[in-house]
C-alpha positions as CSV (number, residue, x, y, z in Angstrom):
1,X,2.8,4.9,-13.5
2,X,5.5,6.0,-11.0
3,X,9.1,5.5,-10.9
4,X,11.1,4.9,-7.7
5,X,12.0,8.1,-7.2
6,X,7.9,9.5,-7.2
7,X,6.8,6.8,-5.2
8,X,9.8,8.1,-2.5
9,X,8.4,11.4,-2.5
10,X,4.8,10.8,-2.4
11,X,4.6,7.6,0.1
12,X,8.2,8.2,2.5
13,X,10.9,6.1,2.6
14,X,9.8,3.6,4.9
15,X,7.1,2.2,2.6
16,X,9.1,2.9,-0.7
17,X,12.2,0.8,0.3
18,X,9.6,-1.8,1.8
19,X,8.0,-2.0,-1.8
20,X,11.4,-2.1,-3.5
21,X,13.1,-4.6,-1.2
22,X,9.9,-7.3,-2.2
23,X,10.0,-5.7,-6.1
24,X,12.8,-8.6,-7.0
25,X,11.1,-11.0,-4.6
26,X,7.6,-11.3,-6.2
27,X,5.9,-13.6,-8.9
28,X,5.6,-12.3,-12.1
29,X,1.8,-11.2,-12.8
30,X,0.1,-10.8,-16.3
31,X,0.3,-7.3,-16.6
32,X,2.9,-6.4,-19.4
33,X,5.3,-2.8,-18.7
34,X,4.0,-0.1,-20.8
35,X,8.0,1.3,-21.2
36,X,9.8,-1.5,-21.5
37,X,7.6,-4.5,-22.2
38,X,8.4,-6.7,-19.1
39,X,6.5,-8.8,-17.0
40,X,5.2,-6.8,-14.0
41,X,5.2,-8.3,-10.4
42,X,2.6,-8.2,-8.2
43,X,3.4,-7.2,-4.9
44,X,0.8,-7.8,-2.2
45,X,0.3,-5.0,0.4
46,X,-1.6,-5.0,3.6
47,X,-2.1,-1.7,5.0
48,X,-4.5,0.1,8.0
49,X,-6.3,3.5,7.1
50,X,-6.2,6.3,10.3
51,X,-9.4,6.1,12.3
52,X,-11.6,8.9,10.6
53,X,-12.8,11.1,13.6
54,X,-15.9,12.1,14.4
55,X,-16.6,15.6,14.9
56,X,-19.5,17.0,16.5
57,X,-19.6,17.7,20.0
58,X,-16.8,16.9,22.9
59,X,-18.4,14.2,24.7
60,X,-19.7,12.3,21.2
61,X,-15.8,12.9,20.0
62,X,-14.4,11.5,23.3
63,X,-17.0,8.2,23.0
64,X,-15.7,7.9,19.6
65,X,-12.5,8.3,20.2
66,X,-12.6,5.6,23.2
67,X,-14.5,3.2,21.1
68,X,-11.5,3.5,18.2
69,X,-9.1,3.2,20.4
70,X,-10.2,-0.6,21.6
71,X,-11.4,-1.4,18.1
72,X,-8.3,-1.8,15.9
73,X,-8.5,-0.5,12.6
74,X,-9.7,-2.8,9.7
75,X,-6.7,-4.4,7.5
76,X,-6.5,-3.5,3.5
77,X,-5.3,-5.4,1.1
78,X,-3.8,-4.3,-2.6
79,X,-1.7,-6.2,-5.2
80,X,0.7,-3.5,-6.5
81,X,2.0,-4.0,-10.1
82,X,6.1,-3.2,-10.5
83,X,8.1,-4.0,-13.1
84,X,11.6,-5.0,-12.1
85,X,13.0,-4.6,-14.8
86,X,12.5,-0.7,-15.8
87,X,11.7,-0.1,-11.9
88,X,7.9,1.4,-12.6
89,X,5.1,0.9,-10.6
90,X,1.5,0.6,-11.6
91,X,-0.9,2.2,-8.9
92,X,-4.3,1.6,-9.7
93,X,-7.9,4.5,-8.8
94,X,-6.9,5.2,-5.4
95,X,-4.2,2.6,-4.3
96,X,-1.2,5.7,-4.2
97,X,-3.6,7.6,-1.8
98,X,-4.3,4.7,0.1
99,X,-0.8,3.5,0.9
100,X,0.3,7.1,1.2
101,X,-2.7,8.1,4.2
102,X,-2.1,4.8,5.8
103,X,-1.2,4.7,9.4
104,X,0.9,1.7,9.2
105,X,1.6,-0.6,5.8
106,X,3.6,-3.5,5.0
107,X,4.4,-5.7,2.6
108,X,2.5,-9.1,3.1
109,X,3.8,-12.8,2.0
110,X,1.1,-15.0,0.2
111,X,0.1,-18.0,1.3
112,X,1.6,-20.7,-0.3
113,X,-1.3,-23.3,-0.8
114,X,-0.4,-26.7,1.1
């Protein structure tokens, strides 16, 4: 559990004020608030980890390297848990380090069914 001001420090601004902005936007999920009771939101996240180098030798780096550069990185996907009431967020095992090591992260819209 993380409150605004955490979240600022630990992700940037960018990414906290994107999560913020949807906070009020969101459906309400089924997770209850632990400090005051409310219905938390779930707020659905896509975001793209940096390319993990390889190391070795120069020329095995630089074919790495040339084949990461044409292969975009594969999309992640997280539904974050914030309570708009209380403004606490839920990060589940790994989803803070995730979002905070990310290259690039945004806050996605879910498909409405038609």
């Amino acid at each position: 559990m993380l409150d605004s001001k955490t979240i600022f420090n630990k992700i940037g601004e960018e990414k906290a004020l994107a999560i913020e902005r949807e906070l009020s936007r969101c459906k309400a999920g089924e997770k209850m608030c632990p400090s005051c009771e409310g219905r938390m939101n779930r707020i659905p996240i896509t975001y793209v980890m940096p390319d993990s180098g390889g190391g070795g030798d120069l020329v095995g780096a630089l074919v790495v390297a040339t084949i990461q550069a044409m292969i975009p990185n594969k999309k992640e996907y997280l539904d974050l848990d914030g309570c708009p009431s209380c403004g606490l967020f839920w990060f589940d095992s790994g989803e803070m380090s995730n979002v905070s090591l990310s290259e690039s992260m945004k806050v996605k819209e879910k498909r409405r069914p038609k």
